[in-house]
C-alpha positions as CSV (number, residue, x, y, z in Angstrom):
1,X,223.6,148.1,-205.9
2,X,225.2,149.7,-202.8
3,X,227.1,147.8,-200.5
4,X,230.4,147.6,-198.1
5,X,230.9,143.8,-197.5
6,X,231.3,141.7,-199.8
7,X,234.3,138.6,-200.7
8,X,236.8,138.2,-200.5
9,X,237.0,141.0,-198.0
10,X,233.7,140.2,-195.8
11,X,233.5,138.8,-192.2
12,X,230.3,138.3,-191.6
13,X,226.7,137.0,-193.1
14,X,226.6,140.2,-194.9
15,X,228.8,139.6,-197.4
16,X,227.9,136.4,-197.9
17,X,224.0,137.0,-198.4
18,X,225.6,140.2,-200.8
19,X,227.4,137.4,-203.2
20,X,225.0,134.9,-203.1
21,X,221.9,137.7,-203.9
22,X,224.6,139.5,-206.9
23,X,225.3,136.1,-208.1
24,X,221.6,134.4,-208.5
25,X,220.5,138.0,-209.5
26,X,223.0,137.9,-212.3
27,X,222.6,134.5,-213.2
28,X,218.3,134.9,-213.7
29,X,219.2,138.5,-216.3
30,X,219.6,140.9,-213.6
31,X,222.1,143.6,-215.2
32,X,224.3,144.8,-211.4
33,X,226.6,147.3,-211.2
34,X,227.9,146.4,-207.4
35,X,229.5,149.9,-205.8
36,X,231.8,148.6,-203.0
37,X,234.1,150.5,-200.5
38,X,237.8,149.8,-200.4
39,X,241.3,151.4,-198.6
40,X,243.2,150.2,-201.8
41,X,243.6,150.7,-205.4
42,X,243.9,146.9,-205.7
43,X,241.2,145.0,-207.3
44,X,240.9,141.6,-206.2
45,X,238.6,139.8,-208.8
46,X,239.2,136.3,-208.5
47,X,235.6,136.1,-206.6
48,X,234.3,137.1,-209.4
49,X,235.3,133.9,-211.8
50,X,231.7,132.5,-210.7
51,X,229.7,135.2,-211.1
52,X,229.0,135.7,-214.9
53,X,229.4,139.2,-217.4
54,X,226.1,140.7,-215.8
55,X,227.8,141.7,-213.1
56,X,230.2,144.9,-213.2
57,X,231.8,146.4,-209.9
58,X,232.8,149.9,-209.2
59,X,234.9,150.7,-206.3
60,X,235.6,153.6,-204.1
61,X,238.5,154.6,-202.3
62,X,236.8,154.3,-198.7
63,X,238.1,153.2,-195.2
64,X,234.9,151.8,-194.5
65,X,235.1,147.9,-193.3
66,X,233.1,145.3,-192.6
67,X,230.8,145.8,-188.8
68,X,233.4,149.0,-188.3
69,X,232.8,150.7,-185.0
70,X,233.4,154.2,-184.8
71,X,236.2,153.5,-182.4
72,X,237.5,150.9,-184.4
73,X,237.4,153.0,-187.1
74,X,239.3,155.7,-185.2
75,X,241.8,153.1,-184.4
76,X,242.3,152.1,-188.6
77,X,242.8,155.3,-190.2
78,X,245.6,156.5,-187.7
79,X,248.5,157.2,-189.6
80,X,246.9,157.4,-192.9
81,X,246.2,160.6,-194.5
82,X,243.4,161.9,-193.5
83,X,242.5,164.0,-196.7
84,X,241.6,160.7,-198.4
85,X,239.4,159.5,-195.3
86,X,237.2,161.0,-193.3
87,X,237.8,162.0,-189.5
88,X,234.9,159.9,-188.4
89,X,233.1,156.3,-189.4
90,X,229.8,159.0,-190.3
91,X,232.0,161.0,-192.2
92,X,233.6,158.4,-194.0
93,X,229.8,157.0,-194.5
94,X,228.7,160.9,-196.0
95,X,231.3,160.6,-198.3
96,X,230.9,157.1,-199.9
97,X,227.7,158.6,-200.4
98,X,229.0,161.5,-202.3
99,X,230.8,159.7,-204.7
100,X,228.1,157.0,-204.6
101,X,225.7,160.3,-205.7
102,X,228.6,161.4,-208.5
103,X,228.6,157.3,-209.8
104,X,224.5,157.4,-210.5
105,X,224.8,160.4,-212.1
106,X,226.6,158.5,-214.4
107,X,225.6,155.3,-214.7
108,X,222.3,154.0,-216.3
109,X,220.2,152.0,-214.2
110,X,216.6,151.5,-213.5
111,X,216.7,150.1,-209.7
112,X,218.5,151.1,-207.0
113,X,219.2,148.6,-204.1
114,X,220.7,149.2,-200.2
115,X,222.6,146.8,-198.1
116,X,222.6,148.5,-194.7
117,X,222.7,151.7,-192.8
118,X,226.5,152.6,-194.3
119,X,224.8,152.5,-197.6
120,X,221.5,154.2,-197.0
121,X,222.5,158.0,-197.4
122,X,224.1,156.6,-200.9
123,X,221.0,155.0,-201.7
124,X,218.9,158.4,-200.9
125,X,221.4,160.8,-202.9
126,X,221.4,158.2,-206.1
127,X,217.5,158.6,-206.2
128,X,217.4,162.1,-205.5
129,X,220.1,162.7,-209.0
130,X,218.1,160.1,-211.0
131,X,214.7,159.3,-210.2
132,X,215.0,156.0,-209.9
133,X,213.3,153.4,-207.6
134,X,215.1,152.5,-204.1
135,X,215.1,149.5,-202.2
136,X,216.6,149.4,-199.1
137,X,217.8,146.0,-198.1
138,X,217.5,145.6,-193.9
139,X,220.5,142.9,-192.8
140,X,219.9,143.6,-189.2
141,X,219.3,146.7,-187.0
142,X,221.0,149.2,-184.6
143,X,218.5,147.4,-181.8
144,X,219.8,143.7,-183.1
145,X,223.9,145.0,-182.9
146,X,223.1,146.5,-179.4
147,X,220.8,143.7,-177.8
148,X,218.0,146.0,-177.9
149,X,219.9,149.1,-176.3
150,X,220.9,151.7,-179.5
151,X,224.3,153.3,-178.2
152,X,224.4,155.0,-181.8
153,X,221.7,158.0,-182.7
154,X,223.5,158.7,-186.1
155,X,223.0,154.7,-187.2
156,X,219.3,155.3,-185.8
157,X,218.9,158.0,-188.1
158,X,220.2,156.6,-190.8
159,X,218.2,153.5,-190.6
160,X,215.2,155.6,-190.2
161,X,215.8,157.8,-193.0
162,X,216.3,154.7,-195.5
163,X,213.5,152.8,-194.8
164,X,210.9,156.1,-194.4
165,X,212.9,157.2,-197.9
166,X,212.8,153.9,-199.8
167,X,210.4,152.6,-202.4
168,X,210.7,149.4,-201.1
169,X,212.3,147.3,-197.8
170,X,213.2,143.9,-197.6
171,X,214.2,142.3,-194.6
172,X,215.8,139.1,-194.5
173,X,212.7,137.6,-192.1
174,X,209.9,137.7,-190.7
175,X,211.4,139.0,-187.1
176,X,213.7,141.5,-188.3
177,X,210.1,143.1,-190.5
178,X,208.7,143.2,-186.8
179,X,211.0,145.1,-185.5
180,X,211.4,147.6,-188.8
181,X,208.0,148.0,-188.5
182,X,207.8,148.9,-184.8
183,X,211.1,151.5,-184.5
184,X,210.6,152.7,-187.4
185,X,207.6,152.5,-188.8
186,X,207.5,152.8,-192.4
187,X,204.2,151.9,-194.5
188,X,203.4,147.9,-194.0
189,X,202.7,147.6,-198.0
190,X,206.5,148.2,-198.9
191,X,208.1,146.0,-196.4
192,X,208.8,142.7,-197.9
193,X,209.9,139.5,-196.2
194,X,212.8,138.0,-198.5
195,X,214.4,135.0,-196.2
196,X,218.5,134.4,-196.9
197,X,219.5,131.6,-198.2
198,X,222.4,129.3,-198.6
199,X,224.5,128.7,-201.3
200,X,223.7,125.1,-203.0
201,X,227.6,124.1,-203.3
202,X,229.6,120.3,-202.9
203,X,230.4,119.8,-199.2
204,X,233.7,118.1,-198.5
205,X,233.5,114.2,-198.1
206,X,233.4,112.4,-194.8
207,X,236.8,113.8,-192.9
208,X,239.1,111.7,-190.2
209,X,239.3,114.1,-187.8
210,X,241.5,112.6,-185.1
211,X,240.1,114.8,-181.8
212,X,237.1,113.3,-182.5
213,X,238.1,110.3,-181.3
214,X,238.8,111.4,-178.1
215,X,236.4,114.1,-177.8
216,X,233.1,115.3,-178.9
217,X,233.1,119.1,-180.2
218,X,230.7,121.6,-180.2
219,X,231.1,124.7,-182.0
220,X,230.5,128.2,-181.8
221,X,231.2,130.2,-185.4
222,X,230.3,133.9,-185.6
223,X,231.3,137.6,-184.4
224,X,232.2,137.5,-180.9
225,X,229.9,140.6,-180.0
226,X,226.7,140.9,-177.5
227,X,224.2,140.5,-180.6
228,X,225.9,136.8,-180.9
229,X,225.5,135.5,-177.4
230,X,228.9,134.0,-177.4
231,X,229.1,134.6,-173.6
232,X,225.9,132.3,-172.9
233,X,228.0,129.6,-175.5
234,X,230.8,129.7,-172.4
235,X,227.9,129.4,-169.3
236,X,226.2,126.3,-171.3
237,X,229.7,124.7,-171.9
238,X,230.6,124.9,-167.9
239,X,227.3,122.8,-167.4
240,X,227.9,120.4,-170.1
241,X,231.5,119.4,-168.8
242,X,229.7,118.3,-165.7
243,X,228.6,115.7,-167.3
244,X,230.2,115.1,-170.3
245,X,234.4,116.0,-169.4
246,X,234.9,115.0,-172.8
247,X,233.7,117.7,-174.7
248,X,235.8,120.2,-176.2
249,X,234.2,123.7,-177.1
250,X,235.3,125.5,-180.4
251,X,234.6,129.0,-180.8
252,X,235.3,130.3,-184.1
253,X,235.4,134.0,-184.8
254,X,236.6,137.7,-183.7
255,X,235.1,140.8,-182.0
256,X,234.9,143.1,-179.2
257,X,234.1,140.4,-177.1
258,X,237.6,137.9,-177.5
259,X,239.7,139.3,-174.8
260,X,236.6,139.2,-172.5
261,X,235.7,135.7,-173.6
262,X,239.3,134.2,-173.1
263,X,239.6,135.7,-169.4
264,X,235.9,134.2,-169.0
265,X,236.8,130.9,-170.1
266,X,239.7,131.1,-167.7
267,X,237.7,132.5,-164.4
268,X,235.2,129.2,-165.4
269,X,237.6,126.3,-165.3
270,X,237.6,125.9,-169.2
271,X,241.2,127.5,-170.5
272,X,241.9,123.6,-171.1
273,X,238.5,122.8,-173.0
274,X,237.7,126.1,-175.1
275,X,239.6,127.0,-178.3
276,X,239.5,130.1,-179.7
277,X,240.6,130.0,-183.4
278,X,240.1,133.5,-184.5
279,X,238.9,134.4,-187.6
280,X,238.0,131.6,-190.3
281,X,236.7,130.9,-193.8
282,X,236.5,129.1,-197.0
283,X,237.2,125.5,-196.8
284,X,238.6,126.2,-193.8
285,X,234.6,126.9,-191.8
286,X,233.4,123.9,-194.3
287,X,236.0,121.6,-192.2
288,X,235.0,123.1,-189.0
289,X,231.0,122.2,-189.1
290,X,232.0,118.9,-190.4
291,X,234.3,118.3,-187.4
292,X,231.6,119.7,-185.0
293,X,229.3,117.0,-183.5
294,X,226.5,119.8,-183.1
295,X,226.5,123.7,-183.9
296,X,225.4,126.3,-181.3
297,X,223.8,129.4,-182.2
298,X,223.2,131.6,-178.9
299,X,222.4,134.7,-180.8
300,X,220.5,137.4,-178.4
301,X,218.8,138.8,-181.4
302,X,219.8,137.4,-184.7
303,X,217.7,138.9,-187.9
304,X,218.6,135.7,-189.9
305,X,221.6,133.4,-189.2
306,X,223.2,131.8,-192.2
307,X,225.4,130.0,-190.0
308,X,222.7,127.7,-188.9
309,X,221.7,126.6,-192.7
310,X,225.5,126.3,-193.7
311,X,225.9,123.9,-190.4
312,X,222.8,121.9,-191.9
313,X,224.2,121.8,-195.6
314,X,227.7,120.0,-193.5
315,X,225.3,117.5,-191.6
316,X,225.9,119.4,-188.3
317,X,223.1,119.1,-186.1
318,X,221.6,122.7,-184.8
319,X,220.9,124.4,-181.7
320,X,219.9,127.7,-182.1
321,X,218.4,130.6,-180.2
322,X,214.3,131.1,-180.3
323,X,215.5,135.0,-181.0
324,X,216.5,134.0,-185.2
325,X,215.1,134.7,-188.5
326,X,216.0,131.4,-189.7
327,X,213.8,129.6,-187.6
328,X,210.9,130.6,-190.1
329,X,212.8,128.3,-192.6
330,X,214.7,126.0,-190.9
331,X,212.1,123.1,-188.5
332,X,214.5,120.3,-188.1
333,X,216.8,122.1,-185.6
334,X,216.7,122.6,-181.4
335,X,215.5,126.2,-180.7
336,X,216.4,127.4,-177.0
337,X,216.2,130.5,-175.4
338,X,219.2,132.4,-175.6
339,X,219.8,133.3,-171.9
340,X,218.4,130.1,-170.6
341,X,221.9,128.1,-170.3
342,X,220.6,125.5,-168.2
343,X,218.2,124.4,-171.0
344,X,221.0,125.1,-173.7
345,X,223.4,122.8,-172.2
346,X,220.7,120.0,-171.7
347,X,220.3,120.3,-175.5
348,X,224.0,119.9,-176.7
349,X,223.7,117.1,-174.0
350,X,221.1,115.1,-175.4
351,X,222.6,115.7,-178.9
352,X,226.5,114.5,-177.7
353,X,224.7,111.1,-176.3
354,X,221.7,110.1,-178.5
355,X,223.0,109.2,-181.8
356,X,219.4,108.5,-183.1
357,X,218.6,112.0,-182.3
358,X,221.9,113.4,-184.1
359,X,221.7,111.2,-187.7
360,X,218.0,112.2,-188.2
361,X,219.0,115.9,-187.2
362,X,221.8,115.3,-189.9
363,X,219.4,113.4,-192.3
364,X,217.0,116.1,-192.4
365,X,218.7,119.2,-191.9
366,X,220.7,118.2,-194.9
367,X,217.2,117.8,-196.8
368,X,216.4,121.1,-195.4
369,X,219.1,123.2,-196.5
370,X,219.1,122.0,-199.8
371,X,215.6,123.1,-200.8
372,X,217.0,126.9,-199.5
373,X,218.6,128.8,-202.4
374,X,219.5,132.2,-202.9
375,X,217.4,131.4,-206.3
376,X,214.3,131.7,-204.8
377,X,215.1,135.0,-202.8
378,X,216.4,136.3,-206.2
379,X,213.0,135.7,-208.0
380,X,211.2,137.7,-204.6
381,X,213.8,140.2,-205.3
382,X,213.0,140.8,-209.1
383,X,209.5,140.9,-208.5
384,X,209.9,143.6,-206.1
385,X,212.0,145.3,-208.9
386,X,208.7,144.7,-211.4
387,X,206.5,146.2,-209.1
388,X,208.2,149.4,-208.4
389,X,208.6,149.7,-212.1
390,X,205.4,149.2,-213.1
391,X,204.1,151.5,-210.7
392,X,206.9,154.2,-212.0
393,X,205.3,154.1,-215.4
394,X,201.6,154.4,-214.4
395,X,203.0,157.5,-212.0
């Protein structure tokens, strides 16, 4: 298994949908050997306490990080030395997949399996040296990142080249298959719908949060990027303090977007009633949906949204944009459009004043989360792995 986020060093659904796939994999027989990226020499295991001896983890000395731009990346390896990098985020990419290629030659294995277009190339050069079986597993695309606007022909081609290479595709839902199937357009038969999950852990008890009793809070928790809609989050929060000044408006989370957001929030009359923590996780995010009185999810084109189930599993009450995968799993929620503000901030209205409508979308978004395990997508993931096996030997 190839991929380039994964914790403790992830920031995004990524990495968590990575552990919680490795993990119920492992736990059901799967035998993983998880080829990750790092800048260090400096193995970090202590994620790996819960996961159990099936799993075995080979890194390579890589610059590559976690939703890397290629400026960013520019911006990361200045100063270092660049005969252990490459000069660009592509070349850094070609030669992960080099030693990725070098690593397969070696190993024994009988599957190979793709998280995103960083790990694609890898994916193609393992199969190429050793016959085996690829899967290429589809997170999100170039046209979700870019709200439906690719700025990136490389990460086009590279996308393309996977899924027309690979045995098999899984998307994480039914909307992100729709759009593999119409950029890129790979045979139907191989693309498989495997919906992300959440993982089935204890919450934290009740918490006295003392702002609460002053204020209600809505929250905002993701990459603060176009593809997340954090912008419409701002618009909908000017029209809620209208009519409900109390409200307080939490956006949790780093990207491209922060400086822009901050000055926004600003320019509307909300630098007193917006906070922007910055980066969070752990315990840390558990606290944060518990807090919330309802969870926002504005995304412009979001392929799942783990967020949204991990607000549910906290007894957070969900808004989320009509444009996400995780509608096809999750019903007891409020689904808006993403640009339609107007409708958005009537939403977190009605949730902030009827408490009958909040405690049943507590009640049974609780229920709802807790029948969604990474389990299930684990046994949909084996049985691909059957399929393409079985097939191998009749071939």
């Amino acid at each position: 298994m190839f991929g380039w986020e994964f914790p403790p060093n992830s920031s995004g659904g990524l990495g968590t949908a990575c552990y919680g796939l490795t993990k119920a994999l492992s736990s059901q027989g799967a035998q993983i050997t998880l080829v990750l990226p790092t800048a260090t020499e400096e193995t970090d295991a202590s994620f790996l306490k819960v996961i159990n001896a099936n799993l075995k983890v080979i890194k390579i000395r890589s610059a590559i990080k976690p939703y890397l731009t290629p400026e960013q990346y520019a911006h990361s390896t200045r100063g270092l030395h660049q005969s252990l990098y490459g000069s660009s985020l592509f070349e850094e990419a070609h030669r992960y997949a080099l030693a990725a290629e070098e690593i397969a030659s070696q190993e024994e294995f009988d599957i190979i399996h793709c998280h995103d277009w960083m790990t694609f190339e890898a994916g193609i050069r393992a199969k190429r040296v050793s016959g085996r079986p690829l899967v290429v597993h589809v997170h999100a695309t170039e046209y979700d990142r870019t709200g439906g606007h690719p700025a990136n022909q490389y990460v086009q081609e590279m996308e393309r080249r996977g899924i027309l290479e690979a045995d098999a595709v899984i998307t994480v839902s039914s909307y992100t298959r729709q759009k593999v199937m119409e950029h890129y357009a790979p045979e139907p038969s191989k693309v498989h719908v495997v919906h992300n999950a959440v993982e089935q852990t204890t919450v934290p008890a009740e918490l006295d949060f003392g702002i609460r009793k002053h204020h209600k809070i809505v929250l905002f928790l993701g990459r603060l990027t176009l593809q997340k809609g954090p912008d419409y989050f701002l618009y909908a929060a000017k029209k809620v303090i209208e009519y409900e000044p109390d409200a307080r408006f939490v956006m949790a989370g780093t990207g491209d977007m922060m400086g822009l957001l901050m000055n926004k929030a600003a320019e509307l009359g909300l630098a007193d009633k917006v906070l922007f923590t910055g980066f969070m996780k752990g315990e840390s995010v558990d606290r944060l949906y518990r807090m919330a009185d309802v969870y926002v999810m504005p995304s412009v084109s979001e392929p799942f949204g783990i967020t949204a189930l991990e607000a549910q599993k906290n007894r957070t009450p969900v808004i989320v944009s009509k444009n996400s995968g995780v509608t096809e799993v999750m019903k007891h929620c409020l689904k808006v459009d993403f640009w339609d503000t107007n409708q958005l901030a009537s939403k977190i209205i009605g949730v902030l004043r009827y408490k009958e409508l909040s405690k049943c979308m507590s009640d049974e978004g609780e229920r709802e989360a807790a029948g969604i395990s990474w389990d299930k997508a684990a046994r949909k993931c084996l049985r691909i792995y059957s399929s393409l096996l079985a097939r191998a030997r009749v071939s």
